[in-house]
N, C-alpha and C positions, 0 to 999 in steps of 0.2 A: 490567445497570447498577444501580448500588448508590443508589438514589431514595428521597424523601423517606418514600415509600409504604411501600419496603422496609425502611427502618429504624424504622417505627412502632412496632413492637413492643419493641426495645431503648429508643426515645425514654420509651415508658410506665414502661416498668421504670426507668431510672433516674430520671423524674420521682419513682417510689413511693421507692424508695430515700432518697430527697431530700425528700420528705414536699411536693413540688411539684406546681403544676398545668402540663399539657403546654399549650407554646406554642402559642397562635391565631397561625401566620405570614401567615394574611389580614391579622390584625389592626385596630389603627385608622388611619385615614385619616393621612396627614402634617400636619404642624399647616404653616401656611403661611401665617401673621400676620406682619406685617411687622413686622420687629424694635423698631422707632422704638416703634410700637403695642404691643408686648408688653411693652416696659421702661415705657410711661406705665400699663399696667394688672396692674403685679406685684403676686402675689399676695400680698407681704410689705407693700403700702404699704395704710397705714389711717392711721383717725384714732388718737389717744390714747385715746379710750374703750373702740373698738374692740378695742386692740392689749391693753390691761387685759385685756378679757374673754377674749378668745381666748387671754391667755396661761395660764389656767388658774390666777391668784390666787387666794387664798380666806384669811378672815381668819385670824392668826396666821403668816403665812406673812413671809419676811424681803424684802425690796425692800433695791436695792443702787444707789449714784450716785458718781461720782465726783466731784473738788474742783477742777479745769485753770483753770476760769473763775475761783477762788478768790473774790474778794467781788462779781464780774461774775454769780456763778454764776443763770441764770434757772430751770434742769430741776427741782431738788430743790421748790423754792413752786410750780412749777406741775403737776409730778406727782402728790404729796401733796394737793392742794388738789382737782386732781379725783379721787383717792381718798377726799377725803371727799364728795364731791359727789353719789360713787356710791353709795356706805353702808359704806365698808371699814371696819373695826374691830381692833382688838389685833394691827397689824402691827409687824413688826421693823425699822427702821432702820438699814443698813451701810451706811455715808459713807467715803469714804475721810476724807475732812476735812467739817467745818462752821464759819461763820463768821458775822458779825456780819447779810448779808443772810438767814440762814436763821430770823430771828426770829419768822415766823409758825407754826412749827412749836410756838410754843409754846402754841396755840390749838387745834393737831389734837394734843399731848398732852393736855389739859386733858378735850378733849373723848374720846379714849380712840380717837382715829385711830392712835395713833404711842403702843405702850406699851413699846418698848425702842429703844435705843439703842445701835450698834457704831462706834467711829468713833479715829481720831489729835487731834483736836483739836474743841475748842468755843471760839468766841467772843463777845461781844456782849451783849445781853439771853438769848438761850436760854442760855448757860452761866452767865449770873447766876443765872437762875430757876431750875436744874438745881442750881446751886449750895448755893440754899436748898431744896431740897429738893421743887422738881416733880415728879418721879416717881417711882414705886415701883420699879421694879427699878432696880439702877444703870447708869448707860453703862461699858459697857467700851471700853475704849482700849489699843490697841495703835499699834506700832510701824508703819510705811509697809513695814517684809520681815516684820514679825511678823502683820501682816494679809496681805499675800500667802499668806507660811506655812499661814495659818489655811483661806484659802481652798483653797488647790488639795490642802491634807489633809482636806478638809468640817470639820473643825472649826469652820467659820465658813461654813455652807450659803446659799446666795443661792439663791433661788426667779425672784425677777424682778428683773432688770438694767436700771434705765433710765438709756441711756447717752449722753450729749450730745455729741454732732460737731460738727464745724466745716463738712462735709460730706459727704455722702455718696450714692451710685447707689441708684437704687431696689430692689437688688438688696442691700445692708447693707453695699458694700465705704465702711468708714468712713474718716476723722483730724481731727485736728487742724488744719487747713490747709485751703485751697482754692486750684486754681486758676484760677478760677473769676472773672470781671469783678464778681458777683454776691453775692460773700462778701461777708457780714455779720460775720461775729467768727472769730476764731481764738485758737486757744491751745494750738496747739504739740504738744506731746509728749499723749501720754493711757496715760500709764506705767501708773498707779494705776488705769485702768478697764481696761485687758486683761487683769488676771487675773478679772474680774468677768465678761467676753468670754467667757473660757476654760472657765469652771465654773458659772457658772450654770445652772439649766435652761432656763432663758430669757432670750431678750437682747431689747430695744426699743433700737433707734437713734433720738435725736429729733436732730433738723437743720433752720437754716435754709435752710440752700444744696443742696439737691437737687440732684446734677448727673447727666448722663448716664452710665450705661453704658460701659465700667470706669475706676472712678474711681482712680486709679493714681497716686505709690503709695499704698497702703493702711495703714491700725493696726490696724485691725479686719477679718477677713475675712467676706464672706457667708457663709461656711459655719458661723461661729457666729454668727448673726443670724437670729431669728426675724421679727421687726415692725421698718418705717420707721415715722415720723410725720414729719411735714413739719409746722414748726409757724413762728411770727413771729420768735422769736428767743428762741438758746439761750442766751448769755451777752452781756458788755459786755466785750469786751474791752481795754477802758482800762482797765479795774480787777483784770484781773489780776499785775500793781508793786504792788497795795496793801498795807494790815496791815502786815504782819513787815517787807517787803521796803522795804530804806530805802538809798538813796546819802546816809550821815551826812558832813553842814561839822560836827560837833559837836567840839570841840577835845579832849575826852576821848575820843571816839570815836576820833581821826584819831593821838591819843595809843598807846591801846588797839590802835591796828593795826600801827604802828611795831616797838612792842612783839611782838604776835605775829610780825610776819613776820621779826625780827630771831632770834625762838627757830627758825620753821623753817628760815633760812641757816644758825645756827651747829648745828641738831639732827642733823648727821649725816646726812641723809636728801635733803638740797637739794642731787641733782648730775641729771647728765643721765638722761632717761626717767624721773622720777617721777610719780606721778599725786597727783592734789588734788583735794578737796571744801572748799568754805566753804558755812557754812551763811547765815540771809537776814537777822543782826542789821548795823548798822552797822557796828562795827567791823571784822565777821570779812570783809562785802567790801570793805570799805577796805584791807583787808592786802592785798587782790587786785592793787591797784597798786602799793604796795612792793614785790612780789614780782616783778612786770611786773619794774621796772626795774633788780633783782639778774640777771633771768636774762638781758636784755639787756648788762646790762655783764659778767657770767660765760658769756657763749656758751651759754647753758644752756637745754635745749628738756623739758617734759613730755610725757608719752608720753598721757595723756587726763587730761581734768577731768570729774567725776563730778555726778551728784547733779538738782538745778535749776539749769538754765544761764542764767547773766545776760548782758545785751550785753560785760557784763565780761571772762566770757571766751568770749567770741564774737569781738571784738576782737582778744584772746592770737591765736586761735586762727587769726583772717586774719593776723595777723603773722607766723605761722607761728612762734609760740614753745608752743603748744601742737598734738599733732599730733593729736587726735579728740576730740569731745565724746561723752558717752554721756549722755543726757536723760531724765529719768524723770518732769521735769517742765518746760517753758519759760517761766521767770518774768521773761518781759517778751515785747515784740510782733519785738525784734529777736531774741530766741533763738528765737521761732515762726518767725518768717522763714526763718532758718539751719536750723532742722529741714528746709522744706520745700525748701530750694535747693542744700544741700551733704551729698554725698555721705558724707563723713567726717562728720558731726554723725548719732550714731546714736540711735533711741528703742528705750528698751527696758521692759519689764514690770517691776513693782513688787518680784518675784520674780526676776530677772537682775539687780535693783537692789540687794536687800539680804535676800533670805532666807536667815537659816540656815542653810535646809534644801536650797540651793542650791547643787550643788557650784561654778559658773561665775559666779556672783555677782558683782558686780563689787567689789563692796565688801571681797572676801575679798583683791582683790588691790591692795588702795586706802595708798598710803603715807603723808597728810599729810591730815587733815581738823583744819578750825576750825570752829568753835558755839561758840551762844552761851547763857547763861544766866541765870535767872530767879534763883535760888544756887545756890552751892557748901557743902558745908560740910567740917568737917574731918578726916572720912573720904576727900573727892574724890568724895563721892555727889552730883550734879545734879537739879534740878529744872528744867522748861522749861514747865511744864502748869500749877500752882497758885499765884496769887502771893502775892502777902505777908498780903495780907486776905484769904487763904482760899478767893478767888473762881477759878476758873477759866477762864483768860484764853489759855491758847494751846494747843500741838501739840507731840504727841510725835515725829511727823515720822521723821524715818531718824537720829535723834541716837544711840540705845544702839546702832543697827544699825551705824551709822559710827563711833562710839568702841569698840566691840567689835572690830572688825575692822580697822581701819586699824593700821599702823605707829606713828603717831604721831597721839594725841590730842589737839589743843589746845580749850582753854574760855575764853573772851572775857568777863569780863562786870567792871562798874564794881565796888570797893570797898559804894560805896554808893547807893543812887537816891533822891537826893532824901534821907529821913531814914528809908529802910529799908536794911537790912543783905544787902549781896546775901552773903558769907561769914559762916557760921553752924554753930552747932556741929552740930544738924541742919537736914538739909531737912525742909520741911513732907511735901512727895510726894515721894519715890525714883523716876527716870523712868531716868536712867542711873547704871550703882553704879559704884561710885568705883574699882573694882579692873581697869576700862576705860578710866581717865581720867587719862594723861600729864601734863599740864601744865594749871596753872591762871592768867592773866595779867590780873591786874589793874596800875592805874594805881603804885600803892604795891609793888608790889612782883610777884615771877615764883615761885610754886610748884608745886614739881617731886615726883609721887609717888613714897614713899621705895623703892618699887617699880622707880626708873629711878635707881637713883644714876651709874652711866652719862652720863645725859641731862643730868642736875643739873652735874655737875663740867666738862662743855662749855659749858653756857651760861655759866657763871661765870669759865671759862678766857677766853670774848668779850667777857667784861665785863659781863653782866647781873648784874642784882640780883634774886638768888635767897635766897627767906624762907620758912621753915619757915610753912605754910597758920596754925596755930593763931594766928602772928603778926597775921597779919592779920585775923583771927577778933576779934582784943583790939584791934584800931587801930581797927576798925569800933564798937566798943561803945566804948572808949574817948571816940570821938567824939559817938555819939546816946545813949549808955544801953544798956542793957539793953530789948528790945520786950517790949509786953505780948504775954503768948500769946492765941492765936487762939481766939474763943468758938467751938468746935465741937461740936457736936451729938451725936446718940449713931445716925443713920440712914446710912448708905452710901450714898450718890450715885453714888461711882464705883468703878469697877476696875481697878485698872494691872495690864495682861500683860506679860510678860516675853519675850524677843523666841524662846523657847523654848516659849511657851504655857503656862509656869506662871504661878500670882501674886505680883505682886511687892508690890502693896501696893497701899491701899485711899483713898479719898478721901472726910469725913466732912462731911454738912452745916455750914453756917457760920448762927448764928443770928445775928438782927438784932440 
């Protein structure tokens, strides 16, 4: 009989082989803890302090948060706050976004908690102060696919992930959602935090809603989850519609969207199965419902809508005029909803969203996007980050990502604001270069980059009014002047990447 006994000697040998120690099949006893008992005492769930230290932090090291809850956001002030409470020092900063609640930050740079900065956007008092020149190194800012890119190439190393759920098992199966009686906030997609999931050396889940043992479906799996924290509450989610995201009654707005969505019926591109992105200015969802109701009276169905999904087209999409959403963020409480209830509403990673470097992106396959803009000028180069005084007030967001890549690039933005010149000969900051940028649609008139004479001679065949950009460049001063130029400084604050990882261009203090 060929027994355990008998094969001892082979077992040793190929332990040695194997650089292995031979199995004790005595072994250890059965673990026979009652399940209930074993998920209330997992060895991932700690506190916050805890979960810092055991992750092996140490100062200079980068920390990484995502933005879902956007001005709701609670993780990033209360992370950070107990990192200085501990004694952390000259750490890195990788935000997907930051926003006008993130102003305490400007207390742990001062004091030398927080001595760099990686992020898509600044608003509020921190990018004022930033603006004037708070800190020494500059924030870099990249693209919502050009941070992915960055990440999952180390270009852009994350040390520790703290990552904010809507809920999650004590075991680290996370999302955006719950279903749960018990849920406290949601917010939908968590695009922008799974590649932070994916690459970091460490991930912390913080969550209000702890739920049981498997929490299904999942964004985040356990298996890249180090640390839970079970904390009061992660975000507000009323306030994720805030800022940018606006349903405009503004008659220029309502004007401004007319307008575009008449360029994508007559652009050649508006037949059955195409896909669409709008981005979060007024106008550009305002064209969302002129669109609606061309493709109801033309029989006419999109094959997905991309990007941040609004109730807007969540709406399209039960009417069955759009047949899939792909979510990379849910910017309102009814697109979280539809994440978690409908199958065809898909989430996906920042990196399926718009990286470059992704061959399956979706944006690679994207027909018809609209954005909106801070200026234009008369290259077709955009700005969305720096505004007119210099200050920096918004997000680079997936704008070069989706004017790169799309079919057809429309840019929304008024002639003028107020008695600043959105059209100009240049932009202040170069966020998306103009050799990406189809069409430019203001109130005064439709310009077509000479790049698309194609595109130019259809609109005009429908009866738009198409003007050479510099036209409008001169109605604009014509009417305020000539602006004073901006007092800027001789310190670098910022650094625009390019959705390829080079530089694109630089961002210079603004003196008082």
């Amino acid at each position: 009989m060929n027994t355990l006994k008998d094969r001892a000697a082979d077992i040793k040998a190929a332990a040695q082989t194997l650089d292995k120690e031979v199995y004790n099949y005595a072994g250890k006893d059965k673990v026979t803890t009652p399940r209930r008992e074993f998920q209330s005492r997992s060895p991932k769930l700690c506190s916050l302090e805890e979960a810092i230290r055991r992750s092996g932090l140490k100062d200079g090291m980068t920390i990484s948060f995502h933005h879902h809850f956007r001005g709701g956001d609670k993780v990033v002030n209360m992370v950070v706050g107990k990192l200085a409470e501990m004694g952390y020092k000259d750490l890195q900063l990788a935000a997907s976004s930051l926003s006008d609640v993130h102003a305490p930050l400007i207390e742990h740079i001062r004091n030398g908690v927080i001595t760099g900065i990686s992020t898509s956007g600044l608003r509020g008092e921190l990018a004022n102060e930033i603006s004037r020149g708070l800190m020494e190194k500059p924030v870099v800012f990249r693209s919502h696919g050009g941070r992915g890119s960055a990440i999952a190439s180390g270009d852009l190393h994350i040390d520790v992930a703290f990552l904010g759920a809507s809920s999650s098992d004590p075991l680290g199966n996370a999302c955006g959602y719950s279903r749960s009686e018990n849920a406290k906030s949601i917010c939908g997609s968590l695009g922008y935090a799974l590649p932070d999931a994916q690459y970091a050396d460490k991930v912390v889940i913080l969550t209000d809603d702890l739920v049981p043992y498997p929490n299904v479906p999942n964004s985040i799996s356990e298996d890249q989850v180090d640390f839970v924290v079970e904390v009061d509450s992660v975000g507000d989610s009323s306030k994720i519609s805030s800022g940018a995201i606006r349903d405009s009654k503004n008659p220029r707005d309502i004007l401004l969207a007319q307008l575009a969505a008449k360029v994508i019926i007559n652009s050649g591109y508006f037949k059955d199965g195409f896909s669409i992105q709008t981005g979060t200015g007024g106008a550009s969802l305002a064209a969302v419902k002129y669109i609606r109701n061309e493709m109801i009276e033309r029989g006419i169905k999109a094959s997905y809508a991309l990007g941040g999904i609004t109730a807007h087209m969540v709406k399209m999409h039960q009417e069955g005029l759009i047949d899939r959403l792909i979510d990379v963020q849910s910017f309102d409480k009814v697109a979280a909803e539809s994440l978690k209830n409908d199958m065809t509403h898909k989430e996906v990673s920042a990196c399926e969203y718009a990286s470059a470097d992704e061959p399956g992106s979706a944006v690679h396959y994207l027909d018809i996007v609209i954005l909106s803009a801070l200026e234009a000028d008369v290259n077709f180069n955009v700005n969305v980050l720096v505004g007119s005084d210099g200050i920096i007030r918004g997000a680079i967001g997936g704008h070069p990502d989706t004017a790169a890549d799309s079919a057809l690039s429309i840019i929304v933005c008024p002639l003028l604001r107020g008695r600043i010149p959105c059209v100009v000969d240049e932009v202040t900051t170069l966020i998306t270069p103009g050799s990406t940028v189809d069409v430019i649609v203001t109130e005064y008139g439709i310009a077509v980059n000479p790049r698309r004479p194609e595109l130019a001679d259809s609109l005009r065949e429908a009866g738009l009014k198409v003007v050479d950009i510099r036209s409008l460049k001169e109605k604009a001063k014509s009417i305020i002047g000539e602006p004073d130029s901006l007092p800027f400084g001789d310190k670098t604050v910022g650094i625009v990447m390019n959705r390829d990882g080079s530089v694109q261009d630089v961002i210079k203090n603004i003196e008082a």
